[in-house]
N, C-alpha and C positions, 0 to 999 in steps of 0.2 A: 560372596564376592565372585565366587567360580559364573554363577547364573549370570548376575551382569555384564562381565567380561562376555560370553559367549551373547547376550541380547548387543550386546555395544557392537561387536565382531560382526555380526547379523544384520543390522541396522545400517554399518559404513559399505557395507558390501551389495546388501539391498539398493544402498542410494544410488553407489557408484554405480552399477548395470542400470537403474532408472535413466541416469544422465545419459548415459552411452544410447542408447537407443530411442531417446524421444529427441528432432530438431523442428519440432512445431512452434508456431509462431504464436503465442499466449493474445488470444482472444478479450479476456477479460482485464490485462495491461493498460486497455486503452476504454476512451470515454467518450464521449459527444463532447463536446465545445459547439452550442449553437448548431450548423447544418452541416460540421464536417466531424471526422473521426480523429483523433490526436493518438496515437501510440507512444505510449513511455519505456518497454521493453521489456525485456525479462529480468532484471536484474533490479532488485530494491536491497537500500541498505537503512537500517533507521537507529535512532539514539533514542533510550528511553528513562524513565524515570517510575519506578516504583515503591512502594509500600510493601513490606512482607510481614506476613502473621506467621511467627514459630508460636504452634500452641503449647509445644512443651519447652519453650525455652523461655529464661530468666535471664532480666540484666546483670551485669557480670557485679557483682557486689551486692546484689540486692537478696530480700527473701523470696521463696518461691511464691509464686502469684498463679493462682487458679487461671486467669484467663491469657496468662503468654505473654508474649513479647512483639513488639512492630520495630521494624528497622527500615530504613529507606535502602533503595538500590539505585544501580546507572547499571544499562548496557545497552551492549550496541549488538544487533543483529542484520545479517546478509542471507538473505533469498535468493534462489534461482528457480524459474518457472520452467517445468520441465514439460511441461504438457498444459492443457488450458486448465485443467484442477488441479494439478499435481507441482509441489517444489520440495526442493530440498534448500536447508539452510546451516547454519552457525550461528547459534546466539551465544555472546560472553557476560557475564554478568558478574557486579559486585555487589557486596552486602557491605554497606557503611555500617555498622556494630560492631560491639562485643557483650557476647550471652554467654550462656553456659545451658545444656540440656544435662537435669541433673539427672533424670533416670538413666542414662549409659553414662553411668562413672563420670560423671561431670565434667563431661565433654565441653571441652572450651572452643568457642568458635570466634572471631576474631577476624572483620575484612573478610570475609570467606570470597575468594574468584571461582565462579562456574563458568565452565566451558561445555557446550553441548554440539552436538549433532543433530539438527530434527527433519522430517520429512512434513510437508502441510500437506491440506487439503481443502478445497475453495468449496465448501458447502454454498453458497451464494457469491456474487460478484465482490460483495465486499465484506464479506463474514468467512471464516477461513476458522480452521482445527489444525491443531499441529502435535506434533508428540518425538520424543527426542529420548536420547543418552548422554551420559558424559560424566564429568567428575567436579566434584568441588574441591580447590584446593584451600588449604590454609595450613598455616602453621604448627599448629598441633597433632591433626592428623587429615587425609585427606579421604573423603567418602564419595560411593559412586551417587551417580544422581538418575534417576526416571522421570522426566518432565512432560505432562502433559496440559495443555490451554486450548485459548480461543483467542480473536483476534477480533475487530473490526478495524475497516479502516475508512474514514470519513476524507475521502478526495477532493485535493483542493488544485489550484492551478498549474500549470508547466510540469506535473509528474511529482506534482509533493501530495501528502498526506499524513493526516492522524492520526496514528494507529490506538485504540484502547483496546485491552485486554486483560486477561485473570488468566492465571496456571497454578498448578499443583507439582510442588516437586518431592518425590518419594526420596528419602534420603536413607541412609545405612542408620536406622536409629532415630530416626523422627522425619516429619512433615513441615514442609511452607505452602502458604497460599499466597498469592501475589498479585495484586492489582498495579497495571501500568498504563502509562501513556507517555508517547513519546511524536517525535518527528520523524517521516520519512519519504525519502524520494527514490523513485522508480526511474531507471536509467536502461 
C-alpha cells in the first residue's frame, strides 16, 4: 500500500506541473467538416458503459467457477488536452455486482466506486493509451487501483463521439479487464 500511495502522490503531482506549463491549442480536437476546420476544444467529458471480467472472482453465493465472473459497469470520465498528444483526466466508475474473490479471505465486493487519476496519450488522432491511479471504494474494504487501457474514438458531428475501449485494473488482490463504450463530447 506504501508503493501506491507514493505512485498516486507521483502521478497527481506529475499531472499538475503538465497542466501548469503547457497552454497549446490541441491540434487533433478538431476535424474537417467538408472544406472547413471545426474545433471542439480541449475539454471532453463522456458516460460509458462496460462489461468487466474478474477472473478470480465468484458470484456472491455461488460455487467457485474456473472461468470468473462478468459484471456490468457506468462511468463517466473528463479529459483535459494539455498539449496535442498529451491529457490528463478522472474517470469514476461503478461496478453493478456482488462477487466474492475467494483467494484473499473472501473478499466481498459489492457496487465497488473507482475513482482514478489518469494521464493519456494520442498515439494517433483517434486512438489514444492512458494509464492512471486511484482507489476503489466499497464497503467492505477499500483497495488501491493501477489502471491501465486504450481508447478509440469514432467522431461524429458538432464535437460528439464514440469512445470504445478495453483497460486492465491491478487491484490489491486480483485483476479486471474491461471492455467499454460509451458517449462523448468535446467542449
Amino acid at each position: 500500500m506504501k508503493n501506491f500511495k507514493l505512485l498516486l502522490g507521483v502521478l497527481l503531482i506529475s499531472t499538475t506541473l503538465f497542466a501548469q506549463h503547457s497552454e497549446e491549442e490541441l491540434e487533433n480536437n478538431s476535424h474537417n467538416e467538408g472544406t472547413h476546420t471545426v474545433s471542439h476544444g480541449k475539454n471532453m467529458i463522456a458516460i460509458d458503459y462496460g462489461i468487466d471480467h474478474i477472473k478470480e472472482g465468484v458470484k456472491h453465493g455461488d460455487a467457485i467457477d474456473e472461468e470468473g465472473h462478468w459484471v456490468s459497469s457506468i462511468g463517466i470520465d473528463y479529459f483535459r488536452g494539455i498539449s496535442e498528444k498529451w491529457g490528463v483526466g478522472v474517470k469514476f466508475d461503478i461496478q453493478l455486482g456482488h462477487y466474492i474473490i475467494p483467494h484473499k479471505e473472501n473478499l466481498e465486493r459489492e457496487n465497488a466506486f473507482i475513482a482514478l487519476a489518469v494521464g493519456s496519450y494520442k498515439i494517433l488522432p483517434k486512438w489514444g493509451v492512458f494509464a492512471g491511479a486511484g482507489v476503489e471504494f466499497e464497503k467492505n474494504e477499500n483497495l488501491g487501483v493501477i489502471r491501465v487501457g486504450t481508447e478509440y474514438l469514432f467522431h461524429l458531428k458538432h464535437g460528439w463521439a464514440i469512445p470504445v475501449g478495453f483497460f486492465w485494473d491491478i487491484k490489491e488482490g486480483y485483476d479486471v479487464y474491461a471492455f467499454t463504450v460509451g458517449i462523448a463530447k468535446h467542449f
